[in-house]
C-alpha positions in Angstrom: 30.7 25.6 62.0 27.5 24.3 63.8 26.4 20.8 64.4 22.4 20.6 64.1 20.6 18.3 65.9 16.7 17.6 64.7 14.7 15.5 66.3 11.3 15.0 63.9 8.3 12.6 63.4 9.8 9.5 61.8 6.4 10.3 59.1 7.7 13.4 58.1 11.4 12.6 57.4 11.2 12.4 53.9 9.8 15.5 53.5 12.6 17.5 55.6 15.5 15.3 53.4 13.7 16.6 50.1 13.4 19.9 51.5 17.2 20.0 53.0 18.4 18.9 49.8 16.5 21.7 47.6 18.4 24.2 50.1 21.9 22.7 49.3 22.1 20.4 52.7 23.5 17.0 50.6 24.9 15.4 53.9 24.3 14.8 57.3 23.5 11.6 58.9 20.0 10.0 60.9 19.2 6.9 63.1 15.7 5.7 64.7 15.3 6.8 68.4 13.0 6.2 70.8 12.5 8.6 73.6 10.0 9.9 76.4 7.8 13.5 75.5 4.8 15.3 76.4 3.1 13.5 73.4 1.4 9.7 74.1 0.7 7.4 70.9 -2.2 5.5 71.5 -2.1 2.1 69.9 -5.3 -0.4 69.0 -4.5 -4.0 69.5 -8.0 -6.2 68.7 -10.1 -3.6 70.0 -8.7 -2.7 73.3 -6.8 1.2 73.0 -4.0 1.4 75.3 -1.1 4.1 75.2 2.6 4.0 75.4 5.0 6.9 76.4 7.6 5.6 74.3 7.7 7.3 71.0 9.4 6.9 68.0 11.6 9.7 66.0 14.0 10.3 63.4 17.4 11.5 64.7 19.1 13.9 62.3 22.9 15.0 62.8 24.0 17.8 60.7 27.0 19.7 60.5 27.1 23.4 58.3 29.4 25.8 58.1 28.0 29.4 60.1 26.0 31.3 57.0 24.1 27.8 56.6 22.8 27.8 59.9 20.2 30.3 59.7 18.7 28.5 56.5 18.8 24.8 57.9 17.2 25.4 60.8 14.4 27.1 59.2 13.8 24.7 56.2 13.5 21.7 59.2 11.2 24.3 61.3 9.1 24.2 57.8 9.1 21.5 56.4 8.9 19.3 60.1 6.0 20.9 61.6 2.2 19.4 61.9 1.5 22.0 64.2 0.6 19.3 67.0 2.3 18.1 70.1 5.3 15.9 69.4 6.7 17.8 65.9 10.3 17.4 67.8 13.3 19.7 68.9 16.2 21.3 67.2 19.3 21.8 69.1 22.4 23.6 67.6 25.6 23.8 68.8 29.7 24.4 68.0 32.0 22.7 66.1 35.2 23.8 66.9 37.6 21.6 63.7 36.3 19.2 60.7 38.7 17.4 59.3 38.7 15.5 56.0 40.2 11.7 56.5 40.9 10.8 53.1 43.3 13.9 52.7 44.3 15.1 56.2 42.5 19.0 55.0 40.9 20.3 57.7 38.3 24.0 58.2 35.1 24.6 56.8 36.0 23.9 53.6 35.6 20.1 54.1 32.2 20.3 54.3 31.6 21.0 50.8 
């Protein structure tokens, strides 16, 4: 199993759900963040334009089993991208044991 991490433009979040769920991703779960990146959002406040380096994303938390990897990552890679500085990062890593709580069952199997 493999827990994916995305983190994506808070404007394009709908689109990556709509797009995970026409790939057969039904779960996973997201939060606001704020973080510090190589992008700056400029903001206008009665006429005077001043930046900010802290930026606001969509976290997204997803756990697949291994032959849903491949697939997941490229549907967010799609379906997250602008093509400018700040589209976010993907990070993928291990889950070594998923366990259901409302029967005790635990594997791979528990994500479906």
């Amino acid at each position: 199993m493999k827990k994916i991490e995305a983190i994506i433009r808070k404007s394009k979040y709908s689109t990556v759900r709509d797009a995970l769920h026409a790939v057969g991703v039904n779960f996973f779960s997201y939060w606001d963040v704020t973080g510090l990146g190589n992008e700056k959002e400029g903001h206008v406040y009665r006429g005077v334009s001043y930046s900010t380096s802290d930026i606001q994303r969509r976290h997204l938390s997803i756990v697949v089993n291994d032959d849903f990897e491949e697939i997941t990552i490229k549907t967010i890679l799609e379906s997250a991208s602008t093509g400018e500085v700040g589209d976010g990062k993907i990070f993928v890593s291990d889950v070594t044991e998923c366990y259901r709580i409302r029967t005790g069952e635990k594997g791979g199997d528990t994500l479906k």
